[in-house]
Steps between C-alpha positions, in 0.01 A plus 500: 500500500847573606763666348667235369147382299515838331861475376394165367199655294680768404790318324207226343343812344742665275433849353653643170463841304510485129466811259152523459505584967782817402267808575739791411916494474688755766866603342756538761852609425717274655733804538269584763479217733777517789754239512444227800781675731345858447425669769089678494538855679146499597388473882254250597175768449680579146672802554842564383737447805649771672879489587499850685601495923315826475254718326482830513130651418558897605471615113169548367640513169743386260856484653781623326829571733667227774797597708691307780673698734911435451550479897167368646460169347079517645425821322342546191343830280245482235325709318212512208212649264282525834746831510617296878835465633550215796747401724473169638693189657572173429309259752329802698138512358450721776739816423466679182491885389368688225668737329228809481528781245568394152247614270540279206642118457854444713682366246848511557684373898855479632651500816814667603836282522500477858136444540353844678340658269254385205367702239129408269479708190187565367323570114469880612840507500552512910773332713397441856757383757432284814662365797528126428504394832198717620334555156485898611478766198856672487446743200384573152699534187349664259627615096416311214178561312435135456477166643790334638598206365837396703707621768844407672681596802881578460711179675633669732272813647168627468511680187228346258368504129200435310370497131235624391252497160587869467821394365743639799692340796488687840728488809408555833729503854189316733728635829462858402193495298594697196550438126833438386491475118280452242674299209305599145588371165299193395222498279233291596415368878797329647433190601769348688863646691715484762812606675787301410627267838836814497240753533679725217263448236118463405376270259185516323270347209228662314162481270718684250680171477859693660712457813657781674769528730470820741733670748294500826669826691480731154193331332675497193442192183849383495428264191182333294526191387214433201394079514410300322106560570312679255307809666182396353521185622461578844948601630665390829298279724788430774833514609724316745886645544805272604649482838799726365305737343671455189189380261162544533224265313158619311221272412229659285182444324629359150675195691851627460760516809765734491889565668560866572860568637450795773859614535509555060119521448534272177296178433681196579281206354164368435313211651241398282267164611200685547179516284258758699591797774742410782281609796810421745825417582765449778875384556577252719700615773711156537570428146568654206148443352176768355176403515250671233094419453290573264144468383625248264381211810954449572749603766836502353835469648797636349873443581626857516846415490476331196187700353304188424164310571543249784128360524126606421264441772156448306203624675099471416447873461698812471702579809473858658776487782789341688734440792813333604464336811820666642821327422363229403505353140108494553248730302120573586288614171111621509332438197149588367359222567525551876792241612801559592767278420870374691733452203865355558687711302816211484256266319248719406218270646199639669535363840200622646134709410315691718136526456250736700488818280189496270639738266835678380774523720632844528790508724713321688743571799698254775500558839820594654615147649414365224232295594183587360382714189229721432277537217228735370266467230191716344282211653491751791760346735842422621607145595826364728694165392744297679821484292771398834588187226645700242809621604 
């Protein structure tokens, strides 16, 4: 019989299903099925792709802090709960260098402005400081009782700050090795700061739901500013200061935003969109635009010379950090669920995801040409992504 024969049968031979052949109904929400032009991110064996040019497996633990070096676009520090710091390159597999001696989780890593020196704080409450280029130990810093939660080089020399959980700011000169300051005054940990881009002034946000403004050569709390947080709902989460250090900007865990003049100290205006904590925020450097996220699952960007909402960028899960890609009007987000996400902030349209991460993103950094950024995330490693496009 040929093949023909058995097209010829089967058409003679009709079957049908009536009600009494139904074994058992299956419901399916048409919600969801994906559309006919969807794309499936699952590789052929059925594993979710993965976007990444390069993993990076060192950790042995959750990671917590990523750091691109501001004058070598190839190098790259991390650090995590495996209580490991790591230097490594971009596209050298082969050359890496741990960063021996912390005793508890590195949570906190910046390098200097002109890229010699970096410094991992850990949650003992010590500062190391390496050579970038050769990853050698340089000194300790050692003062606050706690963990470290954030530090920041001065813009223009190698003076440096951290906050800690103890509730004080420290100051260190790296080239001399000795303390400068310590700046005391908060109530609760302080959870975010930074010099403003003059130099003359340091800004910082607290659990006790304040910002202060310090004097960096006499130590001295030049004004508090009380937001709009309520203390026991958690305070300050970040802060971002503009490019004329005339205003600096608080996010905090009751969704509110706040405008703190430096020069006067007083509030200058509320941004409210969010619903749940701002974990993060940034200014674009090219236009006059803030970026806040929150655990609400949205990016916003606001028009900060007008004070008002541009566009919400809508994401599947809450979103725990971000980045401008450089000048660009481009933003990178890292979210819960793993992805990061491209948004154009002209059209607010997500323009691209990244997948690879199998759990929450935790930081986020771009290289210094501006062509790839770096990830980490508590599923134990850091991850490299070609961004050259978005510029």
């Amino acid at each position: 019989m040929n093949l023909r024969d058995c097209d010829d049968e089967e058409q003679e031979e009709e079957i049908f299903l009536d009600d009494d052949d139904i074994i058992a109904e299956i419901p399916v929400d048409e919600e969801d099925l994906p559309d006919a032009g969807d794309e499936i991110e699952l590789e052929a064996d059925g594993e979710e792709q993965d976007d990444s040019l390069h993993v990076f497996t060192g950790h042995k633990g959750e990671v917590y802090a990523i750091a691109c070096c501001p004058t070598d676009p190839a190098i790259v520090a991390t650090g995590g709960g495996d209580d490991k710091g790591y230097l490594w390159k971009i596209g050298r597999a082969d050359w890496g260098s741990e960063l021996q001696g912390h005793g508890e989780s590195v949570s906190a890593l910046a390098f200097s402005a002109d890229g010699v020196f970096l410094a991992s704080g850990d949650l003992n409450g010590l500062i190391q400081i390496w050579d970038s280029s050769t990853g050698s130990h340089r000194c300790n810093l050692e003062g606050p009782d706690k963990g470290i939660l954030w530090i920041k080089w001065h813009h223009r020399g190698h003076i440096i700050i951290a906050g800690s959980e103890d509730s004080t700011i420290w100051m260190w000169n790296v080239d001399k090795n000795t303390y400068l300051n310590v700046f005391s005054g908060h109530g609760d940990a302080v959870t975010c700061g930074d010099f403003t881009p003059d130099g003359k002034t340091i800004c910082s946000g607290s659990d006790d739901a304040s910002i202060r403004l310090w004097n960096p050569k006499t130590g001295d709390s030049l004004r508090v500013v009380a937001g709009n947080s309520d203390p026991e709902r958690g305070g300050v989460t970040c802060i971002a200061i503009t490019a004329d250090s005339a205003v600096a900007i608080a996010g905090s865990k009751d969704g509110s935003v706040f405008m703190v003049s430096i020069p006067t100290g007083k509030m200058i205006r509320s941004l409210y969109s969010h619903a749940d904590s701002v974990e993060c925020i940034g200014i674009c450097s090219s236009q006059p635009w803030l970026a806040t996220g929150g655990l609400d699952q949205k990016v916003v960007i606001w028009d900060l010379q007008r004070s008002s909402l541009r566009c919400n960028c809508e994401h599947d899960e809450g979103v725990t950090c971000l980045s401008w890609l450089q000048s660009s009007h481009f933003l990178a987000t890292g979210s819960v669920d793993g992805r990061i996400r491209i948004w154009d902030t002209l059209s607010g349209n997500c323009v691209k995801v990244f997948n690879g991460h199998s759990d929450a993103v935790q930081s986020l950094d771009v290289s210094a040409d501006g062509e790839h950024l770096v990830s980490c995330s508590i599923d134990n490693t850091a991850r490299v992504f070609e961004i050259s496009e978005f510029r």
